[in-house]
C-alpha positions in Angstrom: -17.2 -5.7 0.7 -16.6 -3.0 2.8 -13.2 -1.1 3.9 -13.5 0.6 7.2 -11.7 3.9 8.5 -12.5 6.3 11.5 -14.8 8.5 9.9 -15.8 7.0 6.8 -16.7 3.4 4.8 -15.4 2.4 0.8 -17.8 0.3 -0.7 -16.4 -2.5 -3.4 -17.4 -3.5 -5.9 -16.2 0.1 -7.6 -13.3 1.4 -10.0 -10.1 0.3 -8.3 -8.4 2.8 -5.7 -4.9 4.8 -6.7 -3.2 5.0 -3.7 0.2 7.5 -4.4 3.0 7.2 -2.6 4.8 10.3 -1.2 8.5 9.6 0.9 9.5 12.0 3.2 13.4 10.6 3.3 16.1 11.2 0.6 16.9 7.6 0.3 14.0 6.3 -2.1 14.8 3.5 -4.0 13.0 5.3 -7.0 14.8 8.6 -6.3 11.6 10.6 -5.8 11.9 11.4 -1.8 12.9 14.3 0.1 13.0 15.7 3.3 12.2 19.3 2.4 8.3 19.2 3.9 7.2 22.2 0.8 8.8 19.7 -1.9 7.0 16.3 -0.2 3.7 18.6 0.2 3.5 19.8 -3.5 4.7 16.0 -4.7 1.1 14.7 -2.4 -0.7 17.6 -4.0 0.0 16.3 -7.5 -0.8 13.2 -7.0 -4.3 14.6 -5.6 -4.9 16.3 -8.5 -4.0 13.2 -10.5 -6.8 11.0 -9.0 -5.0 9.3 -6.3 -7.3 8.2 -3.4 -5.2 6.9 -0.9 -1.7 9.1 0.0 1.0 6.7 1.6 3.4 9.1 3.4 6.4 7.4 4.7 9.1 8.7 6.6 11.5 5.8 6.2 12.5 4.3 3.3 11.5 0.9 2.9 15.1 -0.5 1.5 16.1 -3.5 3.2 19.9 -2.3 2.9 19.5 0.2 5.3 19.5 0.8 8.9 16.3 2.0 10.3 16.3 5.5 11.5 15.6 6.3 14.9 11.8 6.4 15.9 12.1 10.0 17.3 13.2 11.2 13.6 10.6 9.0 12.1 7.6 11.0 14.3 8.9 14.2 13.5 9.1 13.6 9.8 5.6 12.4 9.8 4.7 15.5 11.9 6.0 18.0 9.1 4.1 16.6 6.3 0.9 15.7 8.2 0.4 18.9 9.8 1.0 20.4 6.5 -1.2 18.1 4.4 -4.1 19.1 6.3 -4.4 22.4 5.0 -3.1 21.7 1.9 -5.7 19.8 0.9 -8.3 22.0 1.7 -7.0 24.2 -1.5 -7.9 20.9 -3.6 -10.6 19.2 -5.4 -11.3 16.0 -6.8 -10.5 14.9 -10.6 -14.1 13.1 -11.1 -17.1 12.0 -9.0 -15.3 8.2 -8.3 -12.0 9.8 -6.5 -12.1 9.0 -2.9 -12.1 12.8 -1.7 -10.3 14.1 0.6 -7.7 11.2 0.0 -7.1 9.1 2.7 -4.2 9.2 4.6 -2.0 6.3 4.6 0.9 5.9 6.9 4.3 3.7 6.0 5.8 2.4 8.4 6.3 -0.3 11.4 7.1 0.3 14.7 4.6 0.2 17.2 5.9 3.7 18.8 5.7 5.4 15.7 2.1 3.7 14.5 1.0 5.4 18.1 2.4 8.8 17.3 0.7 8.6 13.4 -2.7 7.8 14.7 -2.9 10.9 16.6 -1.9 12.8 13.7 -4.7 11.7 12.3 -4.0 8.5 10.0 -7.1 6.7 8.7 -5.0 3.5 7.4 -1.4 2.1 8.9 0.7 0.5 5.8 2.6 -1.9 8.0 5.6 -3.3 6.2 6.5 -5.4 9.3 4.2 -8.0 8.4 2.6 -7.9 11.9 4.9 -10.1 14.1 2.5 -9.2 17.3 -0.3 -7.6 18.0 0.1 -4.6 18.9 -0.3 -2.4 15.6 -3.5 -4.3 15.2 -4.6 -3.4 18.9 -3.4 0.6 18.4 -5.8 0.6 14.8 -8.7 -0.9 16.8 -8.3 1.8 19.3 -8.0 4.2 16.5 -10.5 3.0 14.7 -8.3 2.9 11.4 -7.6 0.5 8.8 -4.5 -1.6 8.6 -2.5 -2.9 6.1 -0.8 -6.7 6.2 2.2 -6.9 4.2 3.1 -10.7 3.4 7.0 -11.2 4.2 9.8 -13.1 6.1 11.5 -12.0 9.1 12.5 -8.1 10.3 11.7 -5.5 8.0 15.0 -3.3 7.0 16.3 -7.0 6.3 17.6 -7.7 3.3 16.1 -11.7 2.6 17.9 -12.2 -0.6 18.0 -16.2 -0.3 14.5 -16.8 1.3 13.0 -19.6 -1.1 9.6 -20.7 -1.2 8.1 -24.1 -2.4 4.8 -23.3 -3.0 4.9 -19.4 -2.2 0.9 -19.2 -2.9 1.0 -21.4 -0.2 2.5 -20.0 2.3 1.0 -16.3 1.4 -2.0 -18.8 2.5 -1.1 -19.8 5.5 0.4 -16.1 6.6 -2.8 -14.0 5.9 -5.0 -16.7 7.8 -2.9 -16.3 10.7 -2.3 -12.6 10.6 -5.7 -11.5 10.0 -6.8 -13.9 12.9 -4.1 -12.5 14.9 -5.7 -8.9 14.0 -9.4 -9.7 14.7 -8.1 -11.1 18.4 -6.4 -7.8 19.0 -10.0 -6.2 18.1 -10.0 -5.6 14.6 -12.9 -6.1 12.6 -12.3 -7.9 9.2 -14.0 -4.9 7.3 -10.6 -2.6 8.4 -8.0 -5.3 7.2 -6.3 -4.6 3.4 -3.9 -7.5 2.0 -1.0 -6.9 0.3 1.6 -9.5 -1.0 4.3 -8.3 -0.9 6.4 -7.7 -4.0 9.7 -8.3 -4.2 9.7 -9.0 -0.5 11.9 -12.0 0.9 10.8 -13.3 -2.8 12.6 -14.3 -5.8 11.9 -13.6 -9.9 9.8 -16.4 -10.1 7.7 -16.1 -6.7 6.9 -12.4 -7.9 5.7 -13.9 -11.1 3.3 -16.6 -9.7 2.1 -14.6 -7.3 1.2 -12.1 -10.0 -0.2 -14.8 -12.2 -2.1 -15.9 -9.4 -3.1 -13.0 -7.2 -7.0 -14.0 -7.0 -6.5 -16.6 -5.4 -6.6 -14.2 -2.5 -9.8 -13.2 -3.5 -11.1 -15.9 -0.9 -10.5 -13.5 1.9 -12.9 -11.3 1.0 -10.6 -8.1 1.7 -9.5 -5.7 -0.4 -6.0 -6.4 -2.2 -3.4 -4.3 -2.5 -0.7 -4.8 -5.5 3.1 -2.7 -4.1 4.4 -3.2 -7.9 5.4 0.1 -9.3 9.0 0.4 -10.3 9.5 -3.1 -8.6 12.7 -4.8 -9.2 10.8 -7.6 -11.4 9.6 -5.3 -13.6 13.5 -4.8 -14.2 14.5 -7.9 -14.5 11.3 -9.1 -17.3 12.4 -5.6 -19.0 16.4 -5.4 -18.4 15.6 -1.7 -17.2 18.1 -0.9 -14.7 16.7 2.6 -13.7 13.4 2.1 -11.7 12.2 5.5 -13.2 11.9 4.0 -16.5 10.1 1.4 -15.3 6.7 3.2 -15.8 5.2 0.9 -18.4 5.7 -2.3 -16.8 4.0 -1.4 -13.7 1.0 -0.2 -15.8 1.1 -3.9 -17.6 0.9 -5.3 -13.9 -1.5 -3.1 -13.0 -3.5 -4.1 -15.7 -2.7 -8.3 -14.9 -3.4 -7.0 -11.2 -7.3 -5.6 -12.6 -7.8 -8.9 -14.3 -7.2 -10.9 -10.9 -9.5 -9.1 -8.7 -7.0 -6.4 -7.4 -8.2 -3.6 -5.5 -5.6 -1.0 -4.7 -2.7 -0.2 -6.5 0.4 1.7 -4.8 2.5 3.6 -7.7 4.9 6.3 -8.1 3.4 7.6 -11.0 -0.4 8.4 -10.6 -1.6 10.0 -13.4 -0.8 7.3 -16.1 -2.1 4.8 -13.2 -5.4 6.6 -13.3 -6.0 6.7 -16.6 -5.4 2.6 -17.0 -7.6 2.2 -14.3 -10.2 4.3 -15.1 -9.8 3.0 -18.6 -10.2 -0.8 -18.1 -13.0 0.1 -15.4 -15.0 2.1 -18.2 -14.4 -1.7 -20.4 -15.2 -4.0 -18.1 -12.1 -5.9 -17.8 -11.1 -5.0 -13.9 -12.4 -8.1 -12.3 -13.6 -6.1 -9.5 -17.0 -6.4 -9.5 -16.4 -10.3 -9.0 -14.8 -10.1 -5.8 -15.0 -13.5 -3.9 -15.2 -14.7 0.0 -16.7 -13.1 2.6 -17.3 -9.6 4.1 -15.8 -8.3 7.1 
């Protein structure tokens, strides 16, 4: 199975990628952002030097309790830290021959204007949290040549979805990634730049994050690389009773462990280092799951 970007091909089966994220807003629901481009720069730069292989810099916080800022502030935040990145990371080096070097650059966000402006900053991967209504943000990565990202969710993003139930939510994660990656392919996306992601704690309840945690290969039969979102999730506070997301360190290492053992590929976390060393850990054991990926390429 192969992920695509504009200048370069990952190759899985292989040790499962850390991808770190890095907010450029002060209104993180983990508390870690900032809008001070030095800060944001030096945050990416550790999490480099951790092992992370993908950084996900978003200029909007994904809360759904929040009004979306306007896409002129958006671009301009995203121009700070990319233009800054670029050198920065020229200064680093890789923690071991397995890290994805230079780290990709991942983009957060939604809005077609702003997934235009990002691309010609030089994104290799759009993280779209819209859950691509249209096509558009497929067509713009085709152009591009980048990767994109399908988030599984219900309705507008910056929408809180508090009551959205699901009878089977496997299911319908089922019948939303067949459409959406048919969706993307017609727009002129090949299959090998599409990642999955389901969506924790997205328009779901306790109990749909759970199944689809228990049951997460089941989207295996894609054949695409499967992002897990669960660091600091609010499930891991609810199993745990930990309030603070910051404390919530150790649970998302447990699901990224459950996430290994189901045939997960990517893992988006706040904390890299201690998500490295898990991964690498259970890769060096030989209980990922990754080299049993299922479906199809491309």
């Amino acid at each position: 199975m192969l992920l695509r970007f504009p200048n370069r091909v990952i190759r899985f089966p292989r040790r499962p990628l850390v991808m770190g994220i890095v907010n450029v807003n002060d209104d993180s629901f983990s508390g870690d952002g900032s809008l001070d481009i030095d800060v944001v720069l030096q945050q990416a730069a550790r999490q480099a030097a951790a092992g992370a292989d993908v950084i996900d810099f978003g200029a909007e916080s994904a809360r759904t309790n929040r009004r979306a800022i306007p896409v002129a502030e958006e671009v301009e935040r995203f121009l700070g830290v990319l233009e800054g990145w670029r050198w920065m990371v020229r200064k680093l080096g890789p923690i071991d021959g397995q890290q994805v070097w230079p780290p990709v650059v991942s983009a957060n966000t939604w809005r077609p204007e702003v997934v235009r402006a990002v691309l010609g900053m030089g994104v290799e991967l759009v993280n779209d949290m819209g859950g691509l209504p249209d096509a558009r943000n497929a067509r713009l990565c085709a152009q591009a040549g980048a990767a994109l990202l399908i988030m599984h969710s219900k309705g507008e993003p910056k929408v809180a979805h508090t009551g959205q139930e699901w009878p089977d939510v496997m299911a319908e994660m089922w019948r939303f990634f067949r459409t959406k990656v048919a969706l993307a392919k017609t727009a002129g996306l090949r299959g090998d730049q599409l990642v999955l992601d389901p969506g924790i704690d997205f328009a779901k309840q306790r109990e749909d994050n759970l199944v689809v945690l228990r049951d997460l290969e089941e989207l295996q039969e894609f054949g695409r690389p499967i992002l897990l979102p669960v660091s600091r999730k609010t499930v891991i506070g609810e199993v745990l009773g930990v309030g603070n997301p910051a404390e919530r360190d150790a649970g998302t290492v447990a699901c990224v462990a459950a996430g290994m053992a189901r045939g997960a590929q990517v893992f988006r976390v706040h904390n890299v280092a201690a998500t490295w060393q898990a991964v690498k850990v259970l890769a060096a054991v030989g209980r990922g799951g990754n080299a049993l990926v299922k479906g199809r390429e491309g």
